[in-house]
OpenMM code with the backbone's topology and positions (N, CA, C; nanometers):
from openmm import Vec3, app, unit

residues = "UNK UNK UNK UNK UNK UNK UNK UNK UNK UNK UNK UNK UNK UNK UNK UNK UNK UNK UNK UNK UNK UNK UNK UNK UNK UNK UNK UNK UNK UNK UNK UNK UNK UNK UNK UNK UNK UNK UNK UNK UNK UNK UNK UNK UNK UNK UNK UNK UNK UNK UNK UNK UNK UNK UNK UNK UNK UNK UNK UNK UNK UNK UNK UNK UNK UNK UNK UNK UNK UNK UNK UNK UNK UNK UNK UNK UNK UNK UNK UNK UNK UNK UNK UNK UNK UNK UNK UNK UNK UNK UNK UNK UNK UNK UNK UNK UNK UNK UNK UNK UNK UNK UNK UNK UNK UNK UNK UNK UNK UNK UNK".split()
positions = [
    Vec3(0.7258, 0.0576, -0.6123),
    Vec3(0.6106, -0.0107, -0.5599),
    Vec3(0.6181, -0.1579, -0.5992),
    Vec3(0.5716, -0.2462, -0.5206),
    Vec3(0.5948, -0.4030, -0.5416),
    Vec3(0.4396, -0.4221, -0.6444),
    Vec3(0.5286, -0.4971, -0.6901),
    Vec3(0.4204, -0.5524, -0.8059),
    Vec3(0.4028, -0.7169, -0.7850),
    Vec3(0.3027, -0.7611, -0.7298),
    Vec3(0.2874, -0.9180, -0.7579),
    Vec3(0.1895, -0.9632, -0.8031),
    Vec3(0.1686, -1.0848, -0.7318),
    Vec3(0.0264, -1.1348, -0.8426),
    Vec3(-0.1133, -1.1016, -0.8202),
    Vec3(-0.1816, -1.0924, -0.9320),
    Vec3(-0.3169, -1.0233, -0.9243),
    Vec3(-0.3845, -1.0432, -0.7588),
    Vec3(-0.4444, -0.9437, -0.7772),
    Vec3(-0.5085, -1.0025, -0.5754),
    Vec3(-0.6507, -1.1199, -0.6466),
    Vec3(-0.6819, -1.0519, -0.7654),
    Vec3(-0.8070, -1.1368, -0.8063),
    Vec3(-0.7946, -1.2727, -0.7953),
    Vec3(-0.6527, -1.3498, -0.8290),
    Vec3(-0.6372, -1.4424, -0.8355),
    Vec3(-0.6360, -1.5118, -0.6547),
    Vec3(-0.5555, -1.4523, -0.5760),
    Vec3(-0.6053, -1.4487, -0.4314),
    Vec3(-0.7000, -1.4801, -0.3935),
    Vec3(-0.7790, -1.4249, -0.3808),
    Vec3(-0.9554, -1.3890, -0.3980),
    Vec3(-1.0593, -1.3185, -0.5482),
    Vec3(-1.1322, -1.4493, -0.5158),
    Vec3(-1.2089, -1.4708, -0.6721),
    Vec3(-1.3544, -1.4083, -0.6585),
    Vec3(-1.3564, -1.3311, -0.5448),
    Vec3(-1.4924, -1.2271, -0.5100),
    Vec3(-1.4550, -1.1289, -0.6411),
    Vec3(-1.3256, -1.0602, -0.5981),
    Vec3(-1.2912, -0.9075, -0.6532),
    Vec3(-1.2715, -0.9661, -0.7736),
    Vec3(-1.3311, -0.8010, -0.8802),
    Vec3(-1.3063, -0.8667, -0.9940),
    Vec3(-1.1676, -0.7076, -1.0638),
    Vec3(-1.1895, -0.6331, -1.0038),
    Vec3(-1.0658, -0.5920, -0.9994),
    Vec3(-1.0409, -0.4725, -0.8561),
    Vec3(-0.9299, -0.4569, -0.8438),
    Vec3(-0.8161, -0.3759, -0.7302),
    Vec3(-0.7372, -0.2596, -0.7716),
    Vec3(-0.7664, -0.1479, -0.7809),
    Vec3(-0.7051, -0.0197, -0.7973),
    Vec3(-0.6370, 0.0311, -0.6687),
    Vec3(-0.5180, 0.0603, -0.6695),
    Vec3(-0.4818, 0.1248, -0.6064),
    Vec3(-0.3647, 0.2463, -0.5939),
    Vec3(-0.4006, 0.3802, -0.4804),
    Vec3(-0.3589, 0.4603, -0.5728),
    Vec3(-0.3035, 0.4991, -0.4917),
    Vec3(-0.1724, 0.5856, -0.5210),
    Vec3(-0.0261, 0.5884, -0.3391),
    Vec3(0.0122, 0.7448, -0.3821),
    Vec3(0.0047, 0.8123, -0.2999),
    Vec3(0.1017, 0.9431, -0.2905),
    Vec3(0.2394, 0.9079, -0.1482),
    Vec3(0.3525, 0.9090, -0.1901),
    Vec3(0.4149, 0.9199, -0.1398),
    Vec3(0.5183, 1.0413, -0.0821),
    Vec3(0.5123, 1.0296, 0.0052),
    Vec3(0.5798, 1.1749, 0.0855),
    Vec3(0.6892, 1.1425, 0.1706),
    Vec3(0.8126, 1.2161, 0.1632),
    Vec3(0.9304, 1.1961, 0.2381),
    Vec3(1.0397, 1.1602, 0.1693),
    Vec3(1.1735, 1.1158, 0.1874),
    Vec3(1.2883, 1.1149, 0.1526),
    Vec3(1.2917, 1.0191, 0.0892),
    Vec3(1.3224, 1.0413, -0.1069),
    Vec3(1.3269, 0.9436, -0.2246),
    Vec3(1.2212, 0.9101, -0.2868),
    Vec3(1.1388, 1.0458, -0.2856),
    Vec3(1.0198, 1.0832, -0.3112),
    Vec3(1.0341, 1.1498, -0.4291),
    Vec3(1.1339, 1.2477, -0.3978),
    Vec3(1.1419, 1.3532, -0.5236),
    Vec3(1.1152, 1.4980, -0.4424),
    Vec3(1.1271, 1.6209, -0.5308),
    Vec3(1.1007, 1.7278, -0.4818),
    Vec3(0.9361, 1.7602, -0.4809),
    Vec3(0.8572, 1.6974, -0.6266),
    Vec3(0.7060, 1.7224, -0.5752),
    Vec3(0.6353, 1.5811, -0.6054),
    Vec3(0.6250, 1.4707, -0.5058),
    Vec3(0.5664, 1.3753, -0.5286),
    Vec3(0.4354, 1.3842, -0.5841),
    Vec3(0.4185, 1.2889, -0.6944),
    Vec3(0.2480, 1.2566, -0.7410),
    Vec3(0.1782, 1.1809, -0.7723),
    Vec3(0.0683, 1.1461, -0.7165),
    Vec3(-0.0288, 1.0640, -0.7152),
    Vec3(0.0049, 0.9465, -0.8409),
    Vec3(0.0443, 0.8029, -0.8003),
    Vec3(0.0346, 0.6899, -0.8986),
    Vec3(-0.0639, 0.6288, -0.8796),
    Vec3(-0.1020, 0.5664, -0.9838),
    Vec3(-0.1751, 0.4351, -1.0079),
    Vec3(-0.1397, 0.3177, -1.0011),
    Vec3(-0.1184, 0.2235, -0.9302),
    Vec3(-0.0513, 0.1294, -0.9259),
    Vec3(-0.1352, -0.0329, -0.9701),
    Vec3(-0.2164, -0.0283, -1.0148),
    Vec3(-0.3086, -0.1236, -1.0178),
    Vec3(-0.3551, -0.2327, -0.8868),
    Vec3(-0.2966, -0.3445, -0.9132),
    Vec3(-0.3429, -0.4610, -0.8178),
    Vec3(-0.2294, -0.4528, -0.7595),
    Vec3(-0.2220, -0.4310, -0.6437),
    Vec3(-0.0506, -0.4315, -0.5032),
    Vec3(-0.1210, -0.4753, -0.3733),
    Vec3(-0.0613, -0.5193, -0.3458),
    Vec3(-0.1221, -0.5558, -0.1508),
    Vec3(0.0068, -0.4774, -0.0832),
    Vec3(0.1066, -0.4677, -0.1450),
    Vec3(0.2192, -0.3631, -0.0870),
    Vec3(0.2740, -0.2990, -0.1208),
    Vec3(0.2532, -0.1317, -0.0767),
    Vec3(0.3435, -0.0334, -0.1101),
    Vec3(0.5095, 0.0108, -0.0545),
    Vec3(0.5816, 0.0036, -0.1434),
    Vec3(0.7188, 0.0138, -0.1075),
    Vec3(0.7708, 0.1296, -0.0365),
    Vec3(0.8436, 0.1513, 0.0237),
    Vec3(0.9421, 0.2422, 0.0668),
    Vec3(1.0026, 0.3088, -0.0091),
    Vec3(1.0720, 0.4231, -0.0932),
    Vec3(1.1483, 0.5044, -0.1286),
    Vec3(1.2511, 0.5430, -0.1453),
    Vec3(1.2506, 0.5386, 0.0550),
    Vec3(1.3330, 0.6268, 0.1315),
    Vec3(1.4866, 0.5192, 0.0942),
    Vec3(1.6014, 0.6053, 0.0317),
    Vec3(1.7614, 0.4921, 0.0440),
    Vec3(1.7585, 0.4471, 0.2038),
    Vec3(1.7269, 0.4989, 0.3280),
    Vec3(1.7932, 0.4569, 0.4377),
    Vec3(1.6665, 0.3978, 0.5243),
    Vec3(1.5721, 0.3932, 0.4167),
    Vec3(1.4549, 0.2649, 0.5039),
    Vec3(1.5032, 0.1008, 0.4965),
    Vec3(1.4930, 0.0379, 0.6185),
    Vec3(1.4823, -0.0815, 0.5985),
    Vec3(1.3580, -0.1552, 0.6496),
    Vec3(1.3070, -0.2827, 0.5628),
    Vec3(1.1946, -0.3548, 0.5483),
    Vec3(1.0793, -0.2490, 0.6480),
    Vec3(1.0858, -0.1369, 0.5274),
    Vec3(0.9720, -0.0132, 0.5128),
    Vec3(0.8211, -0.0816, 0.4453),
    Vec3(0.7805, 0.0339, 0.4053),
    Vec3(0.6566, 0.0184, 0.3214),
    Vec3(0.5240, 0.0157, 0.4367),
    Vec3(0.4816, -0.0264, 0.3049),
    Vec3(0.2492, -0.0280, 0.3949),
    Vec3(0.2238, -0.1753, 0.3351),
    Vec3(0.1772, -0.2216, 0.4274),
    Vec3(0.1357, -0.3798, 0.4000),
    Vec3(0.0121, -0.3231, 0.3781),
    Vec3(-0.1104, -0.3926, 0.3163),
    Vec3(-0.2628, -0.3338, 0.2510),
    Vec3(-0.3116, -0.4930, 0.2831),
    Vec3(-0.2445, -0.6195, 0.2893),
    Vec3(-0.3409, -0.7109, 0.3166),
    Vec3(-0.4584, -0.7374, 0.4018),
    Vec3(-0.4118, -0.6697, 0.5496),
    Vec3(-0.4981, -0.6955, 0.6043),
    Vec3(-0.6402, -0.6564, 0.6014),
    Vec3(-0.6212, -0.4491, 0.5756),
    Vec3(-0.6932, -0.3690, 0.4882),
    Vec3(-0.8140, -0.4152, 0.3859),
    Vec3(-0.7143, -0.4900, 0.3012),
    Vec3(-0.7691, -0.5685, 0.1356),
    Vec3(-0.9086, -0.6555, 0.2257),
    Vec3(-0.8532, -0.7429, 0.3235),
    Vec3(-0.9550, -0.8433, 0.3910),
    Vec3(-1.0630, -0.7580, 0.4192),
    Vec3(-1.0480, -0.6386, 0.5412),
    Vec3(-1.1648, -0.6373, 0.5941),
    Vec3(-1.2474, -0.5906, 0.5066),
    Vec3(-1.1875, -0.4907, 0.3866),
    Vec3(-1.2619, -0.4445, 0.2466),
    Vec3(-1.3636, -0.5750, 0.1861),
    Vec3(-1.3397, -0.6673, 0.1463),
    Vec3(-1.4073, -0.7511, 0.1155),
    Vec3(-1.4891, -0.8461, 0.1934),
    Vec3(-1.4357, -0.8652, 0.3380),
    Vec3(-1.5503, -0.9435, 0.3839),
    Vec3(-1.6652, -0.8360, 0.4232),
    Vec3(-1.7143, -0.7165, 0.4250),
    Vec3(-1.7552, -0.6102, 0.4400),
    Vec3(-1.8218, -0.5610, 0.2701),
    Vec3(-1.7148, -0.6161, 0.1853),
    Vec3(-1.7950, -0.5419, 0.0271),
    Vec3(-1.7954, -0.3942, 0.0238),
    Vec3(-1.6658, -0.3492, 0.1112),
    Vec3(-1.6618, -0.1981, 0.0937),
    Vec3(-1.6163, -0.1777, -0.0753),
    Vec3(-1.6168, -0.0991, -0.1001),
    Vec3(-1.5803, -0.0649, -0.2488),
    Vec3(-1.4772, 0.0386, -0.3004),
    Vec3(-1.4845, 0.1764, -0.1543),
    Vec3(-1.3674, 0.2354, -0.1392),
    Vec3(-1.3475, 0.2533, -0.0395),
    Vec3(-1.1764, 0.2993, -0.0690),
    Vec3(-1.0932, 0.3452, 0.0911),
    Vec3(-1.0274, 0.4330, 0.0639),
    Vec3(-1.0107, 0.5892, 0.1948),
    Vec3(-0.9184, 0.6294, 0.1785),
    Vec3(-0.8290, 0.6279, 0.2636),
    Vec3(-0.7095, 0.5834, 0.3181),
    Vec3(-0.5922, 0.6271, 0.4621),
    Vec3(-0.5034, 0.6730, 0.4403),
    Vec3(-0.4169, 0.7131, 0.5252),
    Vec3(-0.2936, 0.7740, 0.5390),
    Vec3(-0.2263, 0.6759, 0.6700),
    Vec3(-0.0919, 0.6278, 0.6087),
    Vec3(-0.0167, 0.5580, 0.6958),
    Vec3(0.1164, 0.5918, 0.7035),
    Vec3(0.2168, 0.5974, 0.8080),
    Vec3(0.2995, 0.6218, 0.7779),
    Vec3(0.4037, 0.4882, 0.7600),
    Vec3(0.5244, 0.5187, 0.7723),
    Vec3(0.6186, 0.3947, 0.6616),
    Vec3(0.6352, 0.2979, 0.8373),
    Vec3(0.6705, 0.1658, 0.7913),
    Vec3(0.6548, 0.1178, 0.9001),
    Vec3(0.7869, 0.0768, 0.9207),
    Vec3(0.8892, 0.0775, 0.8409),
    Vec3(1.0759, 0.0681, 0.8280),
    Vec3(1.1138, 0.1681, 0.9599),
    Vec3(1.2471, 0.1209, 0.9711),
    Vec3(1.3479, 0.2097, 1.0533),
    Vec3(1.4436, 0.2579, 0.9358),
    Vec3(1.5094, 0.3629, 0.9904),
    Vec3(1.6199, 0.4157, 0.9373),
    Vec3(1.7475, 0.3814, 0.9998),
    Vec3(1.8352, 0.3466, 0.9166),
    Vec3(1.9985, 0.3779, 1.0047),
    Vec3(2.0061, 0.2502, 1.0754),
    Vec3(2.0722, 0.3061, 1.1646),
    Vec3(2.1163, 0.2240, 1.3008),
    Vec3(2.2404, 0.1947, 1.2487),
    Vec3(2.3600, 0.1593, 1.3417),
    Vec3(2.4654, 0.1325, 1.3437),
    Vec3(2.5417, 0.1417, 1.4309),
    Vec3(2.6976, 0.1401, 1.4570),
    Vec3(2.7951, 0.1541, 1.5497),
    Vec3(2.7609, 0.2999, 1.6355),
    Vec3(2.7623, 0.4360, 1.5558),
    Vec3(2.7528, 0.5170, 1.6487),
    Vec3(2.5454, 0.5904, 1.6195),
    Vec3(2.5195, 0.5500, 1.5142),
    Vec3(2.3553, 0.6269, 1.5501),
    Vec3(2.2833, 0.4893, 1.5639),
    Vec3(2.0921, 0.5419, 1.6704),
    Vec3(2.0406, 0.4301, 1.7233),
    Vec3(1.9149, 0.4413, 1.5725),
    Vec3(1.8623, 0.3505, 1.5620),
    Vec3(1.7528, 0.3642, 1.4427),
    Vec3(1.6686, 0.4003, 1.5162),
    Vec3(1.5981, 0.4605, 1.3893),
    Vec3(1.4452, 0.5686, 1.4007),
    Vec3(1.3506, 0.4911, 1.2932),
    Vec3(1.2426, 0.5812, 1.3637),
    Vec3(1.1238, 0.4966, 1.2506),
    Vec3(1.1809, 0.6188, 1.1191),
    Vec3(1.1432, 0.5311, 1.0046),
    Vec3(1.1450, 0.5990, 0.8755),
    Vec3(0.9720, 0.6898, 0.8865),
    Vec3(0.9806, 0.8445, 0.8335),
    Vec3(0.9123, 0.9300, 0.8399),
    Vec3(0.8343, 0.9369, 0.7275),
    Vec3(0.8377, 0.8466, 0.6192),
    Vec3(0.7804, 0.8859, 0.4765),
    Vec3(0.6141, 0.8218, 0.4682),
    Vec3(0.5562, 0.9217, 0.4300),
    Vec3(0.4363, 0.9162, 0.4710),
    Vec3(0.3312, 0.8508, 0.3262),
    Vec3(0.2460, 0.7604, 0.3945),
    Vec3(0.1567, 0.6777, 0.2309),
    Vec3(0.0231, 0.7833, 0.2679),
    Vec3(-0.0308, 0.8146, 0.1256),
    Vec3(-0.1493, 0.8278, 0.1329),
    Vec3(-0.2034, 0.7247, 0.0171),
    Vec3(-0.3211, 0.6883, 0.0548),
    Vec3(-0.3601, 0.5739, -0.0683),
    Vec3(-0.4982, 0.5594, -0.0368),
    Vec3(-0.5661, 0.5586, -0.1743),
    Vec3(-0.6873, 0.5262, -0.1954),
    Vec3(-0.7375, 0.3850, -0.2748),
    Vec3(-0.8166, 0.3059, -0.2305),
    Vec3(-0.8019, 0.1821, -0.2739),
    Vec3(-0.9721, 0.1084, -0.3164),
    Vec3(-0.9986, 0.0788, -0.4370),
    Vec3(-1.0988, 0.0835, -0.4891),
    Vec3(-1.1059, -0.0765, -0.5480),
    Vec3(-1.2153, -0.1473, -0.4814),
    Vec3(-1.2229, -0.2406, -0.4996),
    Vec3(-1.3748, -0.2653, -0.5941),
    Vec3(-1.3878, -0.3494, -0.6899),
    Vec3(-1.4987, -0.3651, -0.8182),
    Vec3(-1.4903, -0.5754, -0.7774),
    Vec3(-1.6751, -0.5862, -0.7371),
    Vec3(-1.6427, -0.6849, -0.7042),
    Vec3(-1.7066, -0.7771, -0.7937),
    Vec3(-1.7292, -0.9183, -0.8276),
    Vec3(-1.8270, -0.9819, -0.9300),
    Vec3(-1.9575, -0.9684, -0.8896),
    Vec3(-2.0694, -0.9528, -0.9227),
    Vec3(-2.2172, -0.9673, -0.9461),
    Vec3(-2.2385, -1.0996, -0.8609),
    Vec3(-2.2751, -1.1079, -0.7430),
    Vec3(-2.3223, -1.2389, -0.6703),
    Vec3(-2.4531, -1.2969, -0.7897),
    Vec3(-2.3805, -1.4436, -0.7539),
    Vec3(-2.5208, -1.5136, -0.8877),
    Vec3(-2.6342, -1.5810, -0.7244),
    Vec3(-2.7772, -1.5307, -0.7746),
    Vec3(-2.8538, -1.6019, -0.7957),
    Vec3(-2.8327, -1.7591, -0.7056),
    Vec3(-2.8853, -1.8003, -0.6117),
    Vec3(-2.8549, -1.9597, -0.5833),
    Vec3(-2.9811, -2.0202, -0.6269),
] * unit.nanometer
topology = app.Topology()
chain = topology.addChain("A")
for resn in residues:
    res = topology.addResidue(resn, chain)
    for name in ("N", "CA", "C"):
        topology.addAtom(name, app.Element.getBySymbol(name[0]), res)
């Protein structure tokens, strides 16, 4: 899973970003389980034969906050291809996100 910089620092509404990924499909393991990943706007791919895979969450992250939702749950699947080459054509990669995403925002002050 990609790890970068705090989303708080991004946006200074949220005061923190949980987020939590079950991953399913090839480079998963035999029984995938539920992580915690803290603050991510992107979940990675797995799969050895995904390329520029994963779940982007930015856009997600936005409508969560201009809205002040607080939780989410979806299921997405990987947005990579597999393969491709001289003799096979690429396929979408099959590995499936589930993720729940819990946003804690600051206390609006008073004007």
């Amino acid at each position: 899973m990609s790890w970068q910089r705090p989303y708080r620092e991004l946006n200074p509404k949220v005061e923190e970003l949980i987020v939590t990924v079950l991953e399913e499909g090839k480079g998963t393991g035999r029984s995938p389980e539920w992580q915690t990943l803290g603050s991510v706007t992107q979940l990675d791919c797995h799969n050895p034969l995904c390329q520029r895979g994963g779940v982007d969450l930015h856009h997600t992250l936005r409508e969560m906050v201009a809205t002040r939702r607080a939780e989410l749950e979806n299921v997405k699947m990987c947005r990579g291809t597999e393969g491709g080459g001289s003799r096979v054509a690429p396929r979408h990669c099959l590995n499936r996100f589930a993720y729940r995403i819990s946003l804690a925002y600051e206390a609006e002050r008073p004007a």
